[in-house]
N, C-alpha and C positions, 0 to 999 in steps of 0.2 A: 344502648346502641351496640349492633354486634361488633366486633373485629372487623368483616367485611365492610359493612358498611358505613363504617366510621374513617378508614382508609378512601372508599369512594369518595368520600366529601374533602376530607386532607386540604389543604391547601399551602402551596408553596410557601416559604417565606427568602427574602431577596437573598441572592446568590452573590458570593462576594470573590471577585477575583483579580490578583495583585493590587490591592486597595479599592476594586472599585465596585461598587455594588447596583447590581440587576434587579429591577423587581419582577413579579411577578408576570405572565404573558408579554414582556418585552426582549428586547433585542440589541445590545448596543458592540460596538465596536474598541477595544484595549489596545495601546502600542504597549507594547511590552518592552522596556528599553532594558538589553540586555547585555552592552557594551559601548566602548566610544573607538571610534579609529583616530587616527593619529592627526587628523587634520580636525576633529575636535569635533567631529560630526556624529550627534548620536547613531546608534547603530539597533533598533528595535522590529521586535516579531509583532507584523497586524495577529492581532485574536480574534473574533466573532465569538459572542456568548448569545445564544436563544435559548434562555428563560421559563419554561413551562410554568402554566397556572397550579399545576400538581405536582406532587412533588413525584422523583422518580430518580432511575441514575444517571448519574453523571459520564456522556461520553463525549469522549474525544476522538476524534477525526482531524489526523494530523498528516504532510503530505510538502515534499520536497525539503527533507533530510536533508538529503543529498539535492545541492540548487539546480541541478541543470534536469531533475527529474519533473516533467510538466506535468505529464497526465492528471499526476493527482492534483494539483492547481486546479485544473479545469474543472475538476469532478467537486472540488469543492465547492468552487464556484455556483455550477447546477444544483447542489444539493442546496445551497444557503437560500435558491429560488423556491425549493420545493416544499421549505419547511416552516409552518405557520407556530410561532411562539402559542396561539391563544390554543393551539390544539394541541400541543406538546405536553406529555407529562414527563418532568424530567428537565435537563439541562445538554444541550449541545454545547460542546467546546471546538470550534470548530479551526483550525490555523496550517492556510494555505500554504504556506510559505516558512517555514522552519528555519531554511538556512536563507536568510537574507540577501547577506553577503554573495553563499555562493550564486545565488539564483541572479543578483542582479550582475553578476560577470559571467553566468553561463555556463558556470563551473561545479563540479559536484565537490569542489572544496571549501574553504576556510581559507584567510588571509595565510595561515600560514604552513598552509599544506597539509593539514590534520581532514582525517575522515570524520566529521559529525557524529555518524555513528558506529565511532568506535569510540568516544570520550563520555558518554553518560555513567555514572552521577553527575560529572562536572567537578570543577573546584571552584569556588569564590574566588580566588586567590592565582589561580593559573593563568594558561596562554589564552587568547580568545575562543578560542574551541571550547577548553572546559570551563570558562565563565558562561558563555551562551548554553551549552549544556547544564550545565548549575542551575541558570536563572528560569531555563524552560522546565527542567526535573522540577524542582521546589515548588514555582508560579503556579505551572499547567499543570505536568504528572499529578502532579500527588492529590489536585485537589479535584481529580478525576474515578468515575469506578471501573470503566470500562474504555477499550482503546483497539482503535482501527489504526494502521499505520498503512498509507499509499506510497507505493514506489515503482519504478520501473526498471526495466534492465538499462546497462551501462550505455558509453559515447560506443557506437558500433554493433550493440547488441538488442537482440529483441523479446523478451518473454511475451508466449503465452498463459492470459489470465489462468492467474494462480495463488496459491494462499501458499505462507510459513508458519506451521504452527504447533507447539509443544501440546500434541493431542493425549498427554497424560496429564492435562489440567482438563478440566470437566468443563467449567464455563466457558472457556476457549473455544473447546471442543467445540460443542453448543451453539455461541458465535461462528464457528468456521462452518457448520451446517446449516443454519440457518442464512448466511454469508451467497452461499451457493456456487461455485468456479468448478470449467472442468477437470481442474487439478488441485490436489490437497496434498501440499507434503509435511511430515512429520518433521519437520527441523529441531535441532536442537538449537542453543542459541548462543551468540556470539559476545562474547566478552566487551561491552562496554556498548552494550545496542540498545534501546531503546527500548526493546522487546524483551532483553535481559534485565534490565534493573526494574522497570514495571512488573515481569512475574516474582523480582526477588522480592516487592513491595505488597505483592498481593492482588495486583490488578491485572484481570484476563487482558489478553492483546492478542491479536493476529496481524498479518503480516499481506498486504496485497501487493502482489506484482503483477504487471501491467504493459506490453510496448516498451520503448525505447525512450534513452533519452535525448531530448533538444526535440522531440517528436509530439503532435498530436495522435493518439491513435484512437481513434473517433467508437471500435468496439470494447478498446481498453478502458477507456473512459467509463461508456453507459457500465460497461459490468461494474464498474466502480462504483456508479453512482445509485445501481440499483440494486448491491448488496450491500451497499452502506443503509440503504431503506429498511432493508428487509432484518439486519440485525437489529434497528429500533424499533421495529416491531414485535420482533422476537424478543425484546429488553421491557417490549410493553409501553415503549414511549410514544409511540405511534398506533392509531387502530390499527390492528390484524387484519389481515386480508384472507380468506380460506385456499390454501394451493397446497396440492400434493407435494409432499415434501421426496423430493430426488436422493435414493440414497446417494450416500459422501464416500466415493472412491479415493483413496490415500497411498501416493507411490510408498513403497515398500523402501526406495531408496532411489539415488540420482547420482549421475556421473556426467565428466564432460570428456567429449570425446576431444583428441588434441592432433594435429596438424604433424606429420612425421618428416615434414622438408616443408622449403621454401618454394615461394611462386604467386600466381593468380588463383581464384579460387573460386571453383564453382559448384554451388549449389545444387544438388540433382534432387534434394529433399527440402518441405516448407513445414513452416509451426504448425503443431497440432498433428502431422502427420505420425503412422504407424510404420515403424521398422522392425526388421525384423535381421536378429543374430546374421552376421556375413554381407547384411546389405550395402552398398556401395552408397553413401553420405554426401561424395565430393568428388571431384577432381581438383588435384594441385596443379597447377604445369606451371615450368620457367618459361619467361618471358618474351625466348626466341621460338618455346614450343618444342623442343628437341628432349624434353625429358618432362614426361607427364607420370604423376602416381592418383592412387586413391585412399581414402579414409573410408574405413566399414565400421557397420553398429557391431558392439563386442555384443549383445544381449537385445532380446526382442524389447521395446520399449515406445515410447512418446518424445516426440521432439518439443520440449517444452521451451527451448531458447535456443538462439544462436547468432554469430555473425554475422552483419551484413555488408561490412568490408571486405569487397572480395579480391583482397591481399594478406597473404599469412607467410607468419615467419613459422620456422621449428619451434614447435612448442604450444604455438598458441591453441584456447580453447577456443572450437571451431561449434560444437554442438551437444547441447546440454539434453538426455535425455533422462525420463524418469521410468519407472522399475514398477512392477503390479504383480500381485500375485496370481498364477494363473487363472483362478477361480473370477477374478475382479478384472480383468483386461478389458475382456469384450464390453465391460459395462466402463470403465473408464474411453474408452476408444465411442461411444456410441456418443458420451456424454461430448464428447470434444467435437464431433461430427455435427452433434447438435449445434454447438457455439456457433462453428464456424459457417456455419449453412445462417445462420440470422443474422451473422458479424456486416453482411453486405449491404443489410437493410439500415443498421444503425449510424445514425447521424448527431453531429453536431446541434446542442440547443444555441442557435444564434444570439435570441434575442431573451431577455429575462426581467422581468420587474421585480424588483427588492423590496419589499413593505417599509415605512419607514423607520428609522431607526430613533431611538432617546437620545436625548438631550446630553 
């Protein structure tokens, strides 16, 4: 029997995750109990594991870090409808809901005021941050090959679908094209992120950002959900579908533009849109109206995020734009034009049947 063909026939054997084990074409649901709070009530991450009949990698698709980030909730949600165990090669790790805690107070925090992601590896032994960090590293991470992370911009702010991602790793890379967003930035990565301890571990990751948070954003979503597809199929865990593949335009770099006085604030530019060096961003004005200024783009660029409190103090970041090389603008600006010209058609999936689940 060749190599090929002996791979073709392969057949999974059960998938074992924090004790508990998956067979083959099935599907079951893990609390991951990975703290207690003080009124003595466990404190655990739901999992989803879908099982493939063949064997294949391991991804994970994880989403609301940070609790009050929804988007990717939902997207997870639609993908866990879309995806048949019996036709899977491979293992979905699938975990909506990261930060428990903060999600169920509607907070992008932790009991004790700690950012999620900024405590991975964790400690066994530390605050509840880096136990819940600990227990998701060890559990999930590790026994993962591949990793999607959903997020969205902040309480007040909005990104334009987008990828963060270390494009001097090649499978990343790979992922983030096959991924497909009208933005790709080269990030480097943040000390104690989720994104950093998985590439120190060896496992590619990218980074989706998405809309706001406490928000639905119904084309932030679908893009979520239908580049989560498309890199399983590009991982081979999914049949292929034949599509021209879009070159991957990669800001060069990204700045936020910052509020030079206090006032009301208003917007003269939207996401996605094209500015250009001197462009007028904003008006500030005080509150009787007797003293108005403006904010301009320092550099021709893309509005990939911004505020939507339109109140600022001195200082604050008001608009986040990204940077292109001149040769690649028109084609990143076309790709955005694209998005946003479909973003009006895409909807909410209502309604979803779940295949059942094991025992």
């Amino acid at each position: 029997m060749t190599a090929e063909k002996s791979r073709a026939t392969a057949k999974a054997v059960q998938f074992e995750l924090a004790g508990q084990e998956i067979a083959p074409g099935d599907r079951a649901t893990i609390d991951l109990e990975v703290a207690q709070l003080y009124t003595h009530a466990p404190l655990s991450i739901p999992v989803q594991v879908i099982h493939g009949r063949k064997p294949g990698p391991v991804l994970l698709i994880s989403a609301a870090i940070h609790g009050d980030e929804l988007n990717g909730v939902e997207a997870v949600r639609q993908l866990l409808a879309l995806v048949d165990a019996k036709k899977l090669r491979g293992t979905l790790v699938a975990v909506p809901v990261v930060n428990v805690f903060g999600f169920n107070n509607k907070s992008r925090y932790l009991p004790d005021r700690r950012d999620l992601n900024r405590c991975f590896p964790g400690s066994e032994r530390g605050s509840i941050a880096g136990r819940l960090a600990h227990q998701f590293f060890t559990q999930v991470v590790q026994r993962c090959s591949h990793i999607i992370d959903l997020h969205t911009g902040a309480v007040h702010r909005t990104n334009l679908p987008q990828l963060r991602v270390n494009m001097q790793d090649p499978e990343s890379a790979s992922m983030a094209q096959a991924f497909d967003v009208p933005v790709v930035v080269n990030a480097v990565t943040r000390d104690g992120s989720l994104r950093a301890v998985a590439q120190e571990s060896g496992i590619p990751v990218i980074t989706y950002e998405g809309g706001e948070a406490l928000r639905y954003d119904p084309g932030a979503i679908k893009m979520a959900v239908q580049g989560c597809l498309r890199v399983m199929r590009h991982l081979g865990m999914l049949r292929s579908q034949r599509k021209v593949t879009k070159p991957m335009v990669i800001a060069r770099s990204t700045s936020w533009v910052r509020a030079e006085q206090n006032g009301t604030f208003r917007s003269l530019v939207g996401l996605g849109e094209w500015v250009s060096k001197g462009q007028a961003l904003a008006k500030i004005s005080a509150p009787l109206g007797t003293v108005e200024g403006q904010i301009y783009a320092p550099k021709d660029g893309i509005v990939i995020g911004h505020q939507t409190l339109p109140l600022a103090n001195e200082g604050d970041a008001l608009f986040h734009l990204a940077y292109f090389k001149e040769d690649s603008a028109d084609e990143a600006q076309q790709q955005v034009d694209d998005f946003l010209e479909d973003v009006s058609e895409m909807q909410l999936v209502e309604d979803v049947e779940f295949p059942p689940q094991s025992e």
